[in-house]
C-alpha positions in Angstrom: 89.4 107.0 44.2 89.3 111.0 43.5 87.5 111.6 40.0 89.6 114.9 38.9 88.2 117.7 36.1 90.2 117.5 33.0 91.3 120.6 30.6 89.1 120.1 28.0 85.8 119.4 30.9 87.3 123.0 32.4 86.8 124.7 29.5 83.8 123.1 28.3 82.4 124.3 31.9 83.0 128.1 30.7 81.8 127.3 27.4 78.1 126.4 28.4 78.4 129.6 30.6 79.3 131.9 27.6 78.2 129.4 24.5 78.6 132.6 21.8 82.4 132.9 22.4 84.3 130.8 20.1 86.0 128.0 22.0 89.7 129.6 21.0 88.7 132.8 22.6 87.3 131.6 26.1 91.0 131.3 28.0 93.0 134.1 29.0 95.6 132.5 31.2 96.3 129.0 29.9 98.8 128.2 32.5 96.0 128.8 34.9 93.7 125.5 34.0 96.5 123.2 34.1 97.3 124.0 38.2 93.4 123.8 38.8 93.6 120.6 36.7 97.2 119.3 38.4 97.5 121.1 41.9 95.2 119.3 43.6 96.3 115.7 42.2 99.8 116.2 43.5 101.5 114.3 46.2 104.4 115.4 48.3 106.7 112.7 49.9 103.9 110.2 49.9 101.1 112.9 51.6 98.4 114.3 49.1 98.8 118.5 49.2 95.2 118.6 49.4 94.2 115.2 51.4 90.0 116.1 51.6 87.6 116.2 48.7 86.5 119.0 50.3 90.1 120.8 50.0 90.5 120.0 46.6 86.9 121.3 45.8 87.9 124.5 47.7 90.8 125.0 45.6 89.1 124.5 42.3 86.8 127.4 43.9 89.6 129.4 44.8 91.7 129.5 42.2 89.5 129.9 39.0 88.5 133.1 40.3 91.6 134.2 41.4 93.9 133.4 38.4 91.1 135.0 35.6 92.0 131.7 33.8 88.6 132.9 31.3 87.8 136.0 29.4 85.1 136.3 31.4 82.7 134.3 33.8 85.4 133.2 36.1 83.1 132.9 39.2 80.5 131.2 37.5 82.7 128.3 36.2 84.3 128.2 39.5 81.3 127.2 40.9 80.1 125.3 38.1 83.3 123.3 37.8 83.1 123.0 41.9 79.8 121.6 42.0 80.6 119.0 38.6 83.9 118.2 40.6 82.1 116.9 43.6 79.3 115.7 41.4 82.0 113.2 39.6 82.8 112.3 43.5 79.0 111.3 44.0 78.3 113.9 46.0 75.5 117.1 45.2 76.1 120.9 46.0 72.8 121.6 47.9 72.3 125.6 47.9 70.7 128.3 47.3 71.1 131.5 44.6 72.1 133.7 47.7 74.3 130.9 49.5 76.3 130.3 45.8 76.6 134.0 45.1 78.1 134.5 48.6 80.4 131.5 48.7 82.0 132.7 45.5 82.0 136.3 46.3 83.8 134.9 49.6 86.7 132.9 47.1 86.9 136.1 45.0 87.3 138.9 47.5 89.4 137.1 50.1 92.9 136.5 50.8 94.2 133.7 48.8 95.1 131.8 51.9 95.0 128.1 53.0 93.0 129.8 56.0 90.6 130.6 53.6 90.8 127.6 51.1 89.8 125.5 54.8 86.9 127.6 55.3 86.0 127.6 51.4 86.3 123.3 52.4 84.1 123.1 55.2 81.6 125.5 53.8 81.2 123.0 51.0 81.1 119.9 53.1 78.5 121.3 55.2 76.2 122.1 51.8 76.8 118.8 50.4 74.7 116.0 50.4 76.1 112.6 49.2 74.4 110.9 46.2 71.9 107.9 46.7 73.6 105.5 44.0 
């Protein structure tokens, strides 16, 4: 069973990444946390939209930084909240500084495509390493 973020664990992500903002001044498009909340929960006649951890990791990823849902420090909680999503899924984010930096510069500067959501996918399966319960 798929652990999923929740509104309030989204913005508490952004929070610890900015603490001196006030709480009420961290979102700029509220619309914007409840499809990285919902979207990849969502089932279509039976068949999950995004069937893979991994693809519902990469949209977290992908679509933090591309809706601004935050004032500011979009592609840090997009990381953050994709490496606590997988984390609540028992697995670990294994990477480096340059390897996060680039991943996230790849979700923000590329086409918002599921071409590039699948890359974003296997990218993150590859530097995952599952948890030793």
């Amino acid at each position: 069973m798929t652990l999923y973020l929740t509104r309030n664990e989204l913005i508490r992500l952004n929070h610890d990444i900015r603490p001196e903002v006030p709480t009420d001044e961290l979102v700029q498009y509220a619309p914007g946390i409840d499809v990285v909340v919902m979207q990849p929960q969502q089932v279509l006649f039976g068949r999950e939209l995004y069937p893979t951890l991994w693809l519902k990791a990469a949209f977290i990823m992908q679509k933090i930084t591309k809706k601004h849902i935050f004032t500011n420090g979009n592609k840090r909680t997009s990381l953050t909240a994709t490496a606590y999503f997988l984390y609540k899924n028992n697995y670990d984010l294994v990477i480096t500084n340059k390897e996060a930096i680039d991943i996230v510069l790849f979700a923000t500067n590329e086409e918002d495509s599921e071409e590039n959501m699948q890359k974003i996918a296997d990218w993150l399966k590859e530097h995952s390493q599952k948890q030793k319960l």
